[in-house]
N, C-alpha and C positions, 0 to 999 in steps of 0.2 A: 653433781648436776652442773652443767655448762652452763650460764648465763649470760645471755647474749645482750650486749648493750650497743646502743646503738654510736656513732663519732656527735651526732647533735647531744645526746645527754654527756658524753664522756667530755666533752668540749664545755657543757656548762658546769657540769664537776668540777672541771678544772681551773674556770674562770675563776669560782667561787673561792680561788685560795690566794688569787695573784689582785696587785693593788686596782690597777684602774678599773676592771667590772668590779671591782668588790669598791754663675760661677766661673772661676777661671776654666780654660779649656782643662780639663783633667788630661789626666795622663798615668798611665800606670804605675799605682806606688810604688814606691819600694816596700805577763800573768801571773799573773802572780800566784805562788800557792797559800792556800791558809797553814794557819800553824802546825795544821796537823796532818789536815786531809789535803791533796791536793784535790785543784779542781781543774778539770780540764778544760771547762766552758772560758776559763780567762788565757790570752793569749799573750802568750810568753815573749815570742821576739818574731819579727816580719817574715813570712813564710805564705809563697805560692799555693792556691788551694783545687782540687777538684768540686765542681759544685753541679748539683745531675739537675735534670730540668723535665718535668712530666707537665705535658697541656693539660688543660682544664678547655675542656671544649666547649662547653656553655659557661654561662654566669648564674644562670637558672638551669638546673639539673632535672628539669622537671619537666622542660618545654625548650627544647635547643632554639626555636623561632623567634624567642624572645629574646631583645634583644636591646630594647628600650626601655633605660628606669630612672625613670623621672627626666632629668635635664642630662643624663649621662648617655652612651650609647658605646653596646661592649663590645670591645676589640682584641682582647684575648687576654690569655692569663698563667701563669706558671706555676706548680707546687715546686719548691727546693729544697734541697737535701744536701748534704755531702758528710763522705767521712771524716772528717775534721770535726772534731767534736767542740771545738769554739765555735763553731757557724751557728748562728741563732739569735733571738734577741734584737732582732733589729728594728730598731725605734726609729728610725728617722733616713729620710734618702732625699739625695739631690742629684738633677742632672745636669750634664752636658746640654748648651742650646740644640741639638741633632737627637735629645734621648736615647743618647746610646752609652756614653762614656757617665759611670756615674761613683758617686763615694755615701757609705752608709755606715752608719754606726751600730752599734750592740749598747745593750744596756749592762753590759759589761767592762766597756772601758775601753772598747776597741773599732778601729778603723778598717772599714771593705772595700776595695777598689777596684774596678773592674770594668766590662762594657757589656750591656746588652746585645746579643744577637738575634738580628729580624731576617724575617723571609716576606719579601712584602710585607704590611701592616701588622703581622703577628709576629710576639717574640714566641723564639725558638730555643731559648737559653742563657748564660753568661760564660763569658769570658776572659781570660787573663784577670782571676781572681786573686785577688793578695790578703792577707790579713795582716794587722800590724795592733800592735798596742799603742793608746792614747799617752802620752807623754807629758806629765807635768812639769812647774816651775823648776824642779829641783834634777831634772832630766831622766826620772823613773817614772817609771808604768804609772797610772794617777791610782790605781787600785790598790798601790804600796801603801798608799795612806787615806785607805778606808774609802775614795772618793769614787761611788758606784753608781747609778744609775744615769747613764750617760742616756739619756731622753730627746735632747733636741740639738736643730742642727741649721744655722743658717751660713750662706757666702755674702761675702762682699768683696767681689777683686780677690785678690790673694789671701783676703781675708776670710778665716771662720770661725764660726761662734756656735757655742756648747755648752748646752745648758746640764746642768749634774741636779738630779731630781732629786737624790737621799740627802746631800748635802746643803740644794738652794744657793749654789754659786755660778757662777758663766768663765768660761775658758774663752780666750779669744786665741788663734793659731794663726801665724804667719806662712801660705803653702809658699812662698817665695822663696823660704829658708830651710826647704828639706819637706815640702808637703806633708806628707802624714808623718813625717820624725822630725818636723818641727815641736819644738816646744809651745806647749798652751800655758797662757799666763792671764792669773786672775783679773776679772774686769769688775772695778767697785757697782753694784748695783745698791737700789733703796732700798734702807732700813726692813720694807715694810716685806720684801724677798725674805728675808730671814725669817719672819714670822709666819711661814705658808707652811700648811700643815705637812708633816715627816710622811716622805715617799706618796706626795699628791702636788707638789710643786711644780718649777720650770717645766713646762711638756709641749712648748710648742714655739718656737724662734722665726720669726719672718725680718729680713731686713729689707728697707724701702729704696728703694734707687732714688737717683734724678730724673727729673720729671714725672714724680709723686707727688700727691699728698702727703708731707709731712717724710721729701728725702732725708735721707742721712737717720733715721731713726733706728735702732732696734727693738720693734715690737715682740714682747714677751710673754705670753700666758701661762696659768698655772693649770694642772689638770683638775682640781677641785678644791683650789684656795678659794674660800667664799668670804663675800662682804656681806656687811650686820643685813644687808635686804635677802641673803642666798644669792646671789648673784656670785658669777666668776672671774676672780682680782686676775686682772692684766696690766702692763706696765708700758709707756713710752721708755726708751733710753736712749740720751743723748739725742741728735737731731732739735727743729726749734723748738718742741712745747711739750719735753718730759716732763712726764706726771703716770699717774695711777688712773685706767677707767676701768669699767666692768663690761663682761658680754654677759646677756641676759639667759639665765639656764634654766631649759623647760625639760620636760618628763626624764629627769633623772639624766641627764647627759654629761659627759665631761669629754673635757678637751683634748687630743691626744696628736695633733698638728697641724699645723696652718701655710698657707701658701699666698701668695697672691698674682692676680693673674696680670697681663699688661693692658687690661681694660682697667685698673686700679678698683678692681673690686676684690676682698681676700675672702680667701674658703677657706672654711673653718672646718676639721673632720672631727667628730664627734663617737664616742661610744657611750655602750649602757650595758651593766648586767646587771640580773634577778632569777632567784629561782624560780619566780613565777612566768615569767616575762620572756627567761633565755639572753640570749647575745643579742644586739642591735645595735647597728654603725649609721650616721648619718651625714651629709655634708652640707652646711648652710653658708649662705654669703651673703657678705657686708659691706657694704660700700665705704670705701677705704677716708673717705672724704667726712665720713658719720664721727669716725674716730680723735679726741682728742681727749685731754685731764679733765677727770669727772664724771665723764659723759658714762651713760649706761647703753650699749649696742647692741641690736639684732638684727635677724633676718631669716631669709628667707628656706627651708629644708629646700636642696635641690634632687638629694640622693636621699633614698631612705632602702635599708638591707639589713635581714637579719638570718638566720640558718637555715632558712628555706635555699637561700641564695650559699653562693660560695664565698663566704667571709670565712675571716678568723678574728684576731683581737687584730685588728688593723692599725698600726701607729706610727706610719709616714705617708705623705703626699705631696707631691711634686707635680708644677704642670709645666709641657715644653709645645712650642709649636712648629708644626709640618712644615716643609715649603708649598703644600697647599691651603696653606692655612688654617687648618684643622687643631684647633687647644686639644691636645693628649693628657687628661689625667693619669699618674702612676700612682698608684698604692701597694705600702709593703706590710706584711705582719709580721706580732715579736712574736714569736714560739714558746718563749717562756723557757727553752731550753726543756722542754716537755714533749713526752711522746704522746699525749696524748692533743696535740696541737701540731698546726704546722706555719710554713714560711711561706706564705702566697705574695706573687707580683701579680697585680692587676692594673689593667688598663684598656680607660672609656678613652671618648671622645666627648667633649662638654660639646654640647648645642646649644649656642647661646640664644 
C-alpha cells in the first residue's frame, strides 16, 4: 500500500534530524572527500555551474491576493536546483548595492557567486554561477581539516568575515587578493566563543559601517548559545565597546541571521522546530543604538511564517535598496543537501 505523505510533514521529519529546528561591487569568481566515501556535496576545485529557477507565484499558496505579512510585502520568489550536486546548503547571502550581483556560502565550506536575474521587480533566476571551495590558512579547502559548518557571512570593503558553526572560529578573507581564492585567516575572538554549545554557535555576522552605532564593530551571534537567564550570548568584536550582551529569546526561537538596515536598526531572522508546533520563521528588529556589553536586547516580531506559507529552514538575509527607494528583503534557505527540502530565494519589500 502507497502512503502518501504530504512535503509539510516530510519537511517536519526532516527538520527533526538537522541542528537548528532540533560589499565590495562583486564580480564574478573565479572538497574534499572523506576517508572512505566520497562526498559530492563538498566542492573540490572552482567550477561554473547550471542552476534552474521555478517561481513560486504566491507567498501564500492558499490565497495568491495575499500579499501583505506583517511589516513585509511579497515580491516574488524562486525554488533552485541544479545538477551539481554541491549546490545546497546555503547559510548565508550578501548583495551587491543593485541586488543583483551576489556571494553565498554552503555550510559546507564553500563559496556561490553569481547574479540575480529580474524582469521588472520579480526575479526570474541566476546567473553566471560559480562555485569554489573556501580556502584556509594553510592554502587548502578549510574542510581538509575538519572545519565545517560554514554558517555566517559578513563584508567590510574587501573585507569578509565567516563564521565556522562546528568549530566556533571566524575566518576573516581578503577579496582584494583573489576574492573567493583568497585565503581566510583566523580572527582571535573571546574566550567565551569557544565555549558555545557544538554545532549551535557563530550563526549570524553583521558588521557596522561608519555612521553607526558602534562603527567598525563586528556583531556576532550564536544560534542557541544561552546565558545563566536562557537568553542568547551575542558578541561585540573589535570597534569601541567589545564585550558580550544577550538578545532576549521567546517561544523557542533561535538565531539563524542578521542584517542591518541604513535606518540603523538590525533585523534579526529567527526560526523554531517542534513536532508539535512544525516549522516557523520570524524576523524581529532592534534598534542598533539598544546594543552594548551587558545589555540584554529585544524587539519587535515584524515577519511572522510558518508551512502554511512557503518557507523552508530559512538561514540568510540580506536587505538592498531600489532607486525608488524601496528596502528589498532577501532571504535564502539551506536544503540540508535533502530531498526532502528545498533552496528558496525570497523576497518582500519592508514597509517601514
Amino acid at each position: 500500500m502507497r502512503i502518501r505523505i504530504s512535503r509539510r510533514r516530510l519537511l517536519e521529519y526532516a527538520a527533526a534530524g538537522i541542528s537548528a529546528f532540533a560589499a565590495p561591487d562583486l564580480v564574478r569568481a573565479q572538497s574534499v572527500t572523506k576517508p572512505v566515501v566520497k562526498d559530492e556535496t563538498f566542492v573540490a576545485t572552482p567550477v561554473s555551474i547550471d542552476v534552474n529557477a521555478r517561481p513560486i507565484a504566491s507567498f501564500d499558496p492558499r490565497d495568491r491576493s495575499h500579499v501583505r505579512f506583517g511589516s513585509l510585502e511579497w515580491r516574488s520568489g524562486l525554488v533552485l536546483t541544479s545538477p551539481f550536486r554541491g549546490f545546497g546548503g546555503l547559510s548565508a547571502l550578501r548583495l551587491d548595492p543593485k541586488g543583483e550581483k551576489f556571494i553565498a556560502l554552503s555550510d559546507k565550506g564553500s563559496w556561490f557567486t553569481g547574479r540575480i536575474v529580474y524582469s521588472g521587480r520579480e526575479m526570474k533566476g541566476l546567473a553566471d554561477v560559480e562555485a569554489s571551495p573556501m580556502i584556509g590558512p594553510d592554502d587548502k579547502p578549510i574542510t581538509s581539516r575538519g572545519w565545517f559548518d560554514s554558517e555566517s557571512l559578513a563584508l567590510d570593503g574587501s573585507l569578509a568575515y565567516v563564521g565556522l558553526e562546528r568549530v566556533n572560529q571566524l575566518l576573516r578573507f581578503d577579496f582584494s587578493k583573489g576574492f573567493t581564492r583568497s585565503r581566510g585567516e583566523v580572527v582571535p575572538m573571546p574566550a567565551a566563543v569557544k565555549k558555545l554549545p557544538y554545532n549551535q554557535g557563530l550563526e549570524a555576522l553583521v558588521f557596522v559601517p561608519k555612521g553607526q552605532p558602534l562603527a567598525g564593530t563586528l556583531i556576532a551571534m550564536s544560534e542557541r548559545g544561552l546565558d545563566p537567564q536562557g537568553n542568547l550570548i551575542a558578541f561585540l568584536v573589535g570597534g569601541p565597546t567589545p564585550g558580550q550582551f544577550s538578545v532576549r529569546r521567546t517561544n523557542n526561537f533561535d538565531i539563524s541571521d542578521a542584517v542591518l538596515l541604513p535606518s540603523g536598526d538590525l533585523l534579526i531572522l529567527e526560526r523554531k522546530f517542534s513536532l508539535f508546533s512544525g516549522v516557523g520563521i520570524r524576523i524581529r528588529r532592534i534598534p542598533l543604538k539598544s546594543i552594548a556589553p551587558g545589555a540584554l536586547v529585544d524587539g519587535p516580531s515584524i515577519f511572522d511564517a510558518d508551512l502554511g506559507q512557503e518557507i523552508d529552514n530559512m538561514e540568510g538575509i540580506d536587505a538592498t535598496v531600489t532607486p525608488e527607494g524601496d528596502t528589498v528583503l532577501t532571504m535564502v534557505s539551506d536544503d540540508n543537501f535533502s530531498l526532502l527540502q528545498r533552496t528558496l530565494l525570497l523576497q518582500f519589500t519592508l514597509a517601514e
